[in-house]
C-alpha positions in Angstrom: 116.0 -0.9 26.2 115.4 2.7 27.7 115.8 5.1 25.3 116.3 9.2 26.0 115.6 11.6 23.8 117.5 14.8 23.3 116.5 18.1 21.2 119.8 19.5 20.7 118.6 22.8 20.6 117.2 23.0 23.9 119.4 20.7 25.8 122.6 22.8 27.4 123.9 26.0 25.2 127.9 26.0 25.7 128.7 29.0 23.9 126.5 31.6 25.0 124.5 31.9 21.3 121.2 30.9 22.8 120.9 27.4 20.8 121.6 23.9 23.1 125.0 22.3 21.4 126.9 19.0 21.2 129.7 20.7 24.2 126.4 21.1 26.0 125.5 17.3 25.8 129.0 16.6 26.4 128.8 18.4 29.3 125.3 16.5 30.6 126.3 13.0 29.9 126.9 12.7 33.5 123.8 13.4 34.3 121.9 11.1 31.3 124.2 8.0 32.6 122.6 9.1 36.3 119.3 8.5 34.5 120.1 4.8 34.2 119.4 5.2 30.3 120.5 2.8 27.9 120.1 4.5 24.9 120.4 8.6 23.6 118.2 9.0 20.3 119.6 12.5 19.4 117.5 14.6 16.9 119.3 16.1 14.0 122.3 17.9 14.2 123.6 17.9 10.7 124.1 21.1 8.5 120.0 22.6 7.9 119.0 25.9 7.0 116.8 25.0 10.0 113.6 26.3 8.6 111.7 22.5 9.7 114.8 22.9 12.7 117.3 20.4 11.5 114.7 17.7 9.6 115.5 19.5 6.8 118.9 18.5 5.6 121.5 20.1 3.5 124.6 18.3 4.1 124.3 15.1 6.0 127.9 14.2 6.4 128.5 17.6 8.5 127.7 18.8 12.2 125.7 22.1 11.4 128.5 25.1 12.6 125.6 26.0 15.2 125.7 23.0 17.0 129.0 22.4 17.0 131.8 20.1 15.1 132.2 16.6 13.8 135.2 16.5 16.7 133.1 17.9 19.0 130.3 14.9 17.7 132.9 12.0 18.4 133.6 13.2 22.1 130.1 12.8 22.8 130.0 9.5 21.2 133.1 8.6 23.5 131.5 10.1 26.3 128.4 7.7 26.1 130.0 5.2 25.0 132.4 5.2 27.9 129.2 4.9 30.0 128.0 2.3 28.3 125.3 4.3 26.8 124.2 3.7 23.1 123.7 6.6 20.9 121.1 6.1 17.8 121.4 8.7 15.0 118.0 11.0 13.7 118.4 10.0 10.3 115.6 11.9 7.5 116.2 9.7 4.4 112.7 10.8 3.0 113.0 14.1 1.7 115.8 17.0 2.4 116.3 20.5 2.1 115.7 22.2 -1.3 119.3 24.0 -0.2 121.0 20.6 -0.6 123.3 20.2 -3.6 121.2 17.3 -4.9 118.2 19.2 -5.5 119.6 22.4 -6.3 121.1 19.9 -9.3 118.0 18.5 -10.2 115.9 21.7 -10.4 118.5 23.0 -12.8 117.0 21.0 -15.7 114.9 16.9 -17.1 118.7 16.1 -18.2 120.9 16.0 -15.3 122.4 13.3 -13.3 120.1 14.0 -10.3 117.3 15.0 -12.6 115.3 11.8 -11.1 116.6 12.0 -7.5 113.1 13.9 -6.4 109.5 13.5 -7.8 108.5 15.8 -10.8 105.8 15.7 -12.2 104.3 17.8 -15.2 101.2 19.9 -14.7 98.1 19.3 -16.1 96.8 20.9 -18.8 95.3 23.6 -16.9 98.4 24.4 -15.2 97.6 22.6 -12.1 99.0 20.5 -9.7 99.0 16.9 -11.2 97.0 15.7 -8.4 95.0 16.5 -4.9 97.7 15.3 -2.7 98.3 17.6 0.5 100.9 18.7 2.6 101.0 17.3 6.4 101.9 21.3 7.2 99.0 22.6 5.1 97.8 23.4 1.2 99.0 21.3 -1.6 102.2 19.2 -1.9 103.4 20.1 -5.0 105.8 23.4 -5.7 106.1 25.0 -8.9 109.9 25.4 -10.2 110.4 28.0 -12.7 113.5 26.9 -14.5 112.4 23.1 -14.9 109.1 24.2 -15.8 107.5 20.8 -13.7 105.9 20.2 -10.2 108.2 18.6 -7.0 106.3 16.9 -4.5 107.0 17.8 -0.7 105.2 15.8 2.6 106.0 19.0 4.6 107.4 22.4 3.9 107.5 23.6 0.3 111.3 23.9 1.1 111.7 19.6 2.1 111.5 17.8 -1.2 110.5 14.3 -1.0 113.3 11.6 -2.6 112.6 9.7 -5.3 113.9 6.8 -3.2 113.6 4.4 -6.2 116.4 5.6 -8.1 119.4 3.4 -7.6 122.2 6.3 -7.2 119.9 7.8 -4.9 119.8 4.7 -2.7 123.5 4.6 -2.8 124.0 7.9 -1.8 122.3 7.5 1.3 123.7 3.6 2.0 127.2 5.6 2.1 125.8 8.2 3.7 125.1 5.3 6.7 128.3 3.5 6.2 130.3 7.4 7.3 127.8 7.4 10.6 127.9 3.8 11.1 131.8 3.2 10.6 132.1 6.4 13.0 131.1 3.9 15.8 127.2 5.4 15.8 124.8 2.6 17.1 121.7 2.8 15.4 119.6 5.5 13.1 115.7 6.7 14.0 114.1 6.8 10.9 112.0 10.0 10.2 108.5 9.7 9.3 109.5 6.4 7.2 105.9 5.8 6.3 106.5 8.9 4.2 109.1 7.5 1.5 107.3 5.8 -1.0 104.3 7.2 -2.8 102.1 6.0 -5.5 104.6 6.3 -8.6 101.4 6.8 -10.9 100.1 9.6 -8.7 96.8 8.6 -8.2 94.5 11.1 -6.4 94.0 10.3 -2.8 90.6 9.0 -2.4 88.1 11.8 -0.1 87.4 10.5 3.8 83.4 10.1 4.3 81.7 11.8 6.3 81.2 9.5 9.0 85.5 9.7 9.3 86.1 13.5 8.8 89.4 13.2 10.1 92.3 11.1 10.1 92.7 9.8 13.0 96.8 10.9 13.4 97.0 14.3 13.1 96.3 17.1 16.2 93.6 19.1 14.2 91.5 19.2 11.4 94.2 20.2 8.8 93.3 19.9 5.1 95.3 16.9 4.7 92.9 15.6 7.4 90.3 15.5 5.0 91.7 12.5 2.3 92.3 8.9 2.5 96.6 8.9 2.4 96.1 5.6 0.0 98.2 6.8 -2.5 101.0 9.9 -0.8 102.4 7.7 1.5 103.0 4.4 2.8 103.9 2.3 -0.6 104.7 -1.6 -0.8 108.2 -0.2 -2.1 109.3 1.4 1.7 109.3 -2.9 2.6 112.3 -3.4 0.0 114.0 0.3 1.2 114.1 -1.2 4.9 116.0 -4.9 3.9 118.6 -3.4 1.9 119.1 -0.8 5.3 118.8 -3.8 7.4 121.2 -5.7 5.3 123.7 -2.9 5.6 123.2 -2.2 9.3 123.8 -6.0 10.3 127.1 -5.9 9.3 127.4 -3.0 12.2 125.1 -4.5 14.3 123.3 -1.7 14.5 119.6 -0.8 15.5 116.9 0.6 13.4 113.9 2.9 15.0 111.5 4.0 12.7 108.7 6.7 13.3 105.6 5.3 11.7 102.2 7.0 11.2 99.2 6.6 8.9 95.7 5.7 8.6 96.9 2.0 10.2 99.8 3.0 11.8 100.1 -0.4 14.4 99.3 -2.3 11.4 102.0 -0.9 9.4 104.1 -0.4 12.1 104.3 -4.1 12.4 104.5 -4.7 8.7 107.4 -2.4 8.8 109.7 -4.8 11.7 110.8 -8.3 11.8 114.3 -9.9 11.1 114.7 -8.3 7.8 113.4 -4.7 8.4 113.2 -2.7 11.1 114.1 -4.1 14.8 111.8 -1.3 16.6 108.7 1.3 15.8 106.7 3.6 17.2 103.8 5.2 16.1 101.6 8.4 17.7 99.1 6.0 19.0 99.6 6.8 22.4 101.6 9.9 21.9 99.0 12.2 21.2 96.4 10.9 23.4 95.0 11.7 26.1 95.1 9.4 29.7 92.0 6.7 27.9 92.4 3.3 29.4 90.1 1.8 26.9 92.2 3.3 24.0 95.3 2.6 25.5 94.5 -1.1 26.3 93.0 -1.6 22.3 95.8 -0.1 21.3 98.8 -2.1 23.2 96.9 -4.9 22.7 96.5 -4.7 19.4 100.2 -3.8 18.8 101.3 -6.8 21.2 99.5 -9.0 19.2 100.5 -7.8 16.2 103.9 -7.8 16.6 106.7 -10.4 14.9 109.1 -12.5 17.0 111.9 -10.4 15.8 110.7 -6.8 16.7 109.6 -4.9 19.7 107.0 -2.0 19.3 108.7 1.4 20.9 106.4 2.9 23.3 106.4 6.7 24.2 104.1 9.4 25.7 106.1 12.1 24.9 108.5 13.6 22.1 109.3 16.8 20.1 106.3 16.4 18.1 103.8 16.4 21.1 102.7 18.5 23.8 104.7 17.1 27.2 102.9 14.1 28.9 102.8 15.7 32.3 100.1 18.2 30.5 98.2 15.8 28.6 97.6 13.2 31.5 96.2 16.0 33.9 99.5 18.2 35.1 99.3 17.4 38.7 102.5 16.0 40.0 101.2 12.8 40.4 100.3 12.5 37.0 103.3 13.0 36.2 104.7 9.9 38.1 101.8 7.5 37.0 102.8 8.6 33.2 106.1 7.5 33.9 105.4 4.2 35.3 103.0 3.6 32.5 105.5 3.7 30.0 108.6 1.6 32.2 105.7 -1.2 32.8 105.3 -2.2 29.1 106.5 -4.1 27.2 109.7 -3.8 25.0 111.5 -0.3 24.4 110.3 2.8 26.0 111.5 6.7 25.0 111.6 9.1 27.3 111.4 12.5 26.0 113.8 15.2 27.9 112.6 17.1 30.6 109.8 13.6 31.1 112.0 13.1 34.3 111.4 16.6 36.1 107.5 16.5 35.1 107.8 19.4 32.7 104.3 20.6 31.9 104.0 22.1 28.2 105.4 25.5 28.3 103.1 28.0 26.6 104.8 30.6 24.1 103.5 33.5 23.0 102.6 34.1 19.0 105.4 36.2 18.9 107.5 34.1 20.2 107.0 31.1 18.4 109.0 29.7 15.8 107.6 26.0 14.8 106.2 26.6 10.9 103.4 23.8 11.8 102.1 26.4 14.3 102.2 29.5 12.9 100.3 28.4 10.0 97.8 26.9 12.4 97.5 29.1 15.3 95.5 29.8 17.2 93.5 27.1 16.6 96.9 25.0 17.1 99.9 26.1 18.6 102.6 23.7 17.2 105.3 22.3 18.5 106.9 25.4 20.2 105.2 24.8 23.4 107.6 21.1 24.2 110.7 22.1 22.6 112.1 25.1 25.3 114.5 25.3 26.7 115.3 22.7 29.9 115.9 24.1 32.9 118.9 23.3 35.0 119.5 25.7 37.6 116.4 27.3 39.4 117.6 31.2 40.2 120.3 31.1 36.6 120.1 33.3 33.7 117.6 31.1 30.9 117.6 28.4 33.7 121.0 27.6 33.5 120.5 26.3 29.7 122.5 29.2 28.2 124.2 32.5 29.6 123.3 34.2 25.8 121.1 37.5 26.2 117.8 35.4 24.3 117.0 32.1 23.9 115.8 30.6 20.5 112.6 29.9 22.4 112.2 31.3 25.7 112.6 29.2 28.8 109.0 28.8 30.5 109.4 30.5 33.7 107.2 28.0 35.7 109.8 25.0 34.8 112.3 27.2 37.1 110.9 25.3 40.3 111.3 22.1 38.4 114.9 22.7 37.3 117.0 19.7 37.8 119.1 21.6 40.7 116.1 22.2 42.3 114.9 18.3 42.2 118.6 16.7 42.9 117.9 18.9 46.1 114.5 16.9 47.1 114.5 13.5 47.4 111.0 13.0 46.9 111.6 15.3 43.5 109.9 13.4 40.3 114.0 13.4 39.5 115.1 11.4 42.1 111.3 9.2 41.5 112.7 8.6 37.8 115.9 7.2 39.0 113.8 4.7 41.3 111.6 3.6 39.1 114.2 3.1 36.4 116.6 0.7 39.0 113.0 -1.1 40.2 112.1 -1.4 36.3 115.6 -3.1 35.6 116.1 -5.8 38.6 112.5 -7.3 38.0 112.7 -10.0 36.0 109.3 -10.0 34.7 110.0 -6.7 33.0 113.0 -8.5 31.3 111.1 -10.2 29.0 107.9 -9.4 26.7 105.7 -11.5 28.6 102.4 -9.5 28.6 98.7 -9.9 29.1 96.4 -7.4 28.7 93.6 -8.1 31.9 89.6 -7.2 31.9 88.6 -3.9 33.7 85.9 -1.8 33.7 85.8 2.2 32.3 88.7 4.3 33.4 90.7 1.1 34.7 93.7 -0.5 32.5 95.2 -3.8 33.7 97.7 -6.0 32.5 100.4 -8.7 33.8 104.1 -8.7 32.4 105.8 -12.0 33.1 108.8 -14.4 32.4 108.6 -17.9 33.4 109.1 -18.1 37.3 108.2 -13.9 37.7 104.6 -12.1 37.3 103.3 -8.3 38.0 100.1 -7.3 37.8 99.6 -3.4 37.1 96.1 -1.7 37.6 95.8 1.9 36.3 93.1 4.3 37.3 93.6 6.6 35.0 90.0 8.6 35.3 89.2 11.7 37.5 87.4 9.8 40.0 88.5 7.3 42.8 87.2 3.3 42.0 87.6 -0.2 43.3 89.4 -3.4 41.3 88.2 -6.5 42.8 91.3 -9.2 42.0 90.1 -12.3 40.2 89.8 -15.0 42.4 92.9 -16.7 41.3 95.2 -14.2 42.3 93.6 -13.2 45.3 95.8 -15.6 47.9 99.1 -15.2 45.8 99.1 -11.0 45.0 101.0 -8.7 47.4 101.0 -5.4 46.9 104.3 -3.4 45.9 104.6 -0.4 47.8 107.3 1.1 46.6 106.2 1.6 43.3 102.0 1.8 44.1 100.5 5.0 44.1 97.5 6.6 45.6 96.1 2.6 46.3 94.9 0.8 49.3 94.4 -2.7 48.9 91.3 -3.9 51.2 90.8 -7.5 52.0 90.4 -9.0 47.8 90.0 -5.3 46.2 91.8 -2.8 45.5 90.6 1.2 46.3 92.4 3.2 43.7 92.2 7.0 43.7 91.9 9.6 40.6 95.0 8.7 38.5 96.6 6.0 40.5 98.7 2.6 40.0 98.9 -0.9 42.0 101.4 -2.9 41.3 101.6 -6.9 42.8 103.6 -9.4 42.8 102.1 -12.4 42.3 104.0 -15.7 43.5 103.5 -19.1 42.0 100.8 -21.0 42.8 
């Protein structure tokens, strides 16, 4: 399955207010089904006071008024589904906005039919928090409330409570909150930050990182947070139960379930988290917020391939909201760009592709008084959040904002360099990273090696990644230079009389006699025939 990403926000504006729109998707669904997608994951679009930009909910059976309406939701689900095109739902089931009715309900007082919906706690008897638990976003996780006199505990934002996902009527809720999405004719939900659900109901303290591990090793800087062992916060036994009673209720729709999962462990748990009960896909920020490292990359797939259960697939991506944009990370040269992408199409399972991945959009650097993403501005300079992926995309070159919206200002600016890469500016230019996306995507979907999760990682030496994908009558081998100098890969003798070399989709290689000479960031891909 190919999967494409859309940020509503920054997608297409329809009505001139300077924020991307359901009409505006509508509108570009001609253009995803040229893509040769299968799937749209579709980041929230339900009512938010948008402070966290729609992951903080405050109605979740309602299109938010700035994105459109639940009518103007069901033509884009026609639309895709038209093309064939499956459209999986951002669903953030862990916490919610403290402007939702639920919370506003169980702030008001301990004796309430919500009362238990969230986790309170009392304070200690000094007044503070009742334990050292911290905030991904920075400082502690717990809030004060004045009228209930006890602590709430929040992952994020002081303003995203976290659920007390325990509680039965709770659970309900948001079961028939799926059943309205799912009996709408959506095909599948993306689970927010899922590891985040279930914490430690006797609040144990977080155990401190040594030394030797400063930092956890998924998050972009050295936040506070950084600094503790998440043993207790996050990633409870309990979330195993959460995902069969989902899975249960999602069969009946036959339905697919994506979670985002992070963590000390987050293959291990990622893999923990799928299999014919619980989630059918997972990704984690394993790759995502790495840097081109082939001897991290091929630990890391290999150790999710082999972890993996016969009924899951791990999701693989190099690029999402959350990140800055591949093309930036892996060296920002065009060709970069096009390695990256056939990278991701070459492994195994599900990829996501991120929008604005298939013009080689470079991160887009805002100014501090532009930005807008919380995460950053309580970080900068040191880190600049989130802004710098999420802007605007550009569709036509020499257009007001791009062509993304004919409002006077933009929620976040559009990044002047992306003009050249605007999409009317590729569909122009055959040899455009555009019209290379399309390719790539038909080669990736008539070889039958990719077709099923036959995989292999290879030896190579520093800078080199190689790995076979293969059915039962089908095998490619792919060698990635992904370091900043040229190098040879000598084929193993086996191969040597049965590998030809597959031009159309090779980059910057030479194959000479049994090697291969590979330049700075380049890819070889043979086909090897039966012998």
């Amino acid at each position: 399955m190919l999967i494409y990403q859309i940020y509503p926000r920054s997608f297409k504006d329809s009505n001139a207010d300077g924020i991307g729109d359901l009409k505006g998707i509508v509108e570009k669904v001609p253009y995803i089904a040229a893509l040769g997608v299968d799937a749209v994951w579709l980041s929230p679009f339900v009512t938010s006071p948008q402070k966290d930009f729609g992951y903080d909910v405050s109605n979740y059976y309602e299109v938010d008024p700035r994105f459109g309406t639940l009518d103007d939701f069901e033509k884009l689900l026609g639309a895709l589904h038209r093309r064939n095109i499956k459209l999986i739902m951002d669903q953030v089931w862990c916490h919610c906005s403290d402007q939702h009715p639920w919370f506003i309900e169980s702030r008001s007082g301990l004796k309430n039919a919500k009362a238990d919906w969230f986790i309170w706690a009392d304070a200690k008897p000094d007044g503070s928090p009742p334990n050292n638990w911290l905030s991904y976003f920075g400082g502690g996780a717990w809030a004060w409330d004045t009228t209930r006199q006890q602590y709430y505990f929040h992952q994020f934002l002081e303003s995203q409570p976290t659920f007390n996902l325990r509680h039965p009527a709770l659970r309900k809720a948001i079961w028939g909150i799926a059943k309205f999405w799912l009996e709408m004719g959506v095909d599948g939900f993306r689970l927010d930050a899922i590891h985040t659900g279930f914490a430690d109901p006797l609040l144990r303290n977080n155990p401190v990182r040594p030394k030797n591990m400063p930092v956890a090793p998924d998050v972009p800087i050295d936040i506070p947070q950084a600094r503790q062992f998440r043993l207790h916060s996050e990633g409870h036994k309990d979330t195993l139960l959460f995902l069969e009673e989902l899975r249960a209720l999602t069969n009946k729709y036959n339905a697919v379930l994506l979670g985002e999962v992070n963590g000390e462990n987050p293959l291990q748990r990622a893999a923990q988290y799928m299999g014919k009960k619980r989630l059918h896909m997972a990704y984690t920020f394993s790759l995502l917020k790495q840097k081109p490292d082939a001897a991290f990359f091929a630990q890391t797939i290999g150790h999710a391939e082999h972890g993996k259960h016969k009924d899951s697939m791990f999701c693989y991506t190099l690029s999402n909201h959350d990140v800055p944009r591949v093309a930036t990370k892996w060296g920002g040269t065009e060709r970069a760009a096009h390695v990256a992408l056939l990278f991701g199409l070459s492994l195994p399972g599900p990829y996501c592709m991120y929008q604005g991945e298939e013009l080689g959009l470079p991160e887009a650097d805002v100014p501090y008084e532009k930005m807008v993403d919380p995460f950053g501005l309580a970080f900068y300079p040191k880190f600049k959040g989130r802004d710098g992926c999420r802007t605007p995309m550009p569709w036509n070159r020499f257009s007001a904002h791009a062509g993304f919206s004919a409002a006077r200002q933009t929620w976040l600016p559009v990044f002047e360099p992306h003009r050249a890469l605007a999409v009317d500016a590729q569909e122009a230019d055959k040899t455009s990273m555009l019209h290379f996306t399309r390719r790539m995507i038909v080669w990736r979907k008539a070889q039958p090696a990719l077709k099923r999760d036959g995989f292999k990682m290879m030896k190579s030496k520093s800078d080199v990644i190689v790995f076979e994908r293969f059915d039962k009558k089908h095998k490619l081998l792919f060698v990635f230079n992904l370091g900043t100098d040229a190098t040879n890969y000598k084929l193993p003798p086996t191969l040597q009389a049965h590998a030809t070399l597959v031009d159309e989709v090779s980059i910057g290689v030479q194959r000479v006699k049994h090697a291969l000479v590979l330049k700075a960031m380049s890819v070889a891909v043979l086909s090897i025939k039966p012998h």
